[in-house]
Each structure stands twice: as C-alpha cells, then as structure tokens.
C-alpha positions, 0 to 999 in steps of 0.5 A: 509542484510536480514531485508533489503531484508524482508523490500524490498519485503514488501515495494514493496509488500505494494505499489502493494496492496495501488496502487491496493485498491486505483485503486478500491476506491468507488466514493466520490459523484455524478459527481465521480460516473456519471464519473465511469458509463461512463467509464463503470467502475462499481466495486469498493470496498465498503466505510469500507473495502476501508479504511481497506484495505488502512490501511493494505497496508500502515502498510505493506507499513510502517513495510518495510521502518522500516525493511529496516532502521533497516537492514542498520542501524544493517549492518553497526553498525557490519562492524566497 
C-alpha cells in the first residue's frame, strides 16, 4: 500500500507540474505570438527550459504510474 500511496502523490504531483509548464509554453510562431500579445499574456518560459521541465514532469508523471503498478501488483502477490 505504500508504493500505491507514493505513486498516487506523484502521479498527481507530475500532472500539476506537465499542466503548469504546458500552461507557460513559449509560442511556436508568429500568429502564436500576436495571439499571446493580445491577450496580454507576456511571460512564458523560455524554448530549453520548457522542454526540461516537460520532461521532469513527465518522468514524475511516469515513476508514479510504475510506483503504483509495482504497489498493487506486490499487494496482491502477498494476499494469496
């Protein structure tokens, strides 16, 4: 149960950070970027460390899904 629990709090804790960086990507052309200045949204994370951080969160994202298949596939292997 507690690598389901560990899995649990970082799976919700990678998907937070992907929504989060996704949320700040850097625009992809110019019409993206027009659009952004009209919105008046002007902070976005920067090309390199927008994929950095994707890929952390996604790591946390994927080590929470392996802790929880590892917890419920221990969990019942010990119940029998």
């Amino acid at each position: 149960m507690r690598k389901t629990t560990i899995g649990v709090v970082l799976l919700i804790v990678g998907v937070i950070g992907l929504v989060a960086v996704y949320s700040m990507r850097p625009p992809s052309g110019l019409s993206e970027a027009l659009m952004m200045m009209a919105e008046g949204r002007q902070n976005f994370i920067k090309e390199p460390f927008y994929q950095i951080f994707m890929a952390i969160s996604g790591s946390i994202s994927l080590f929470g899904m392996l802790q929880i298949i590892a917890g419920v596939s221990g969990g019942k292997g010990s119940q029998s």
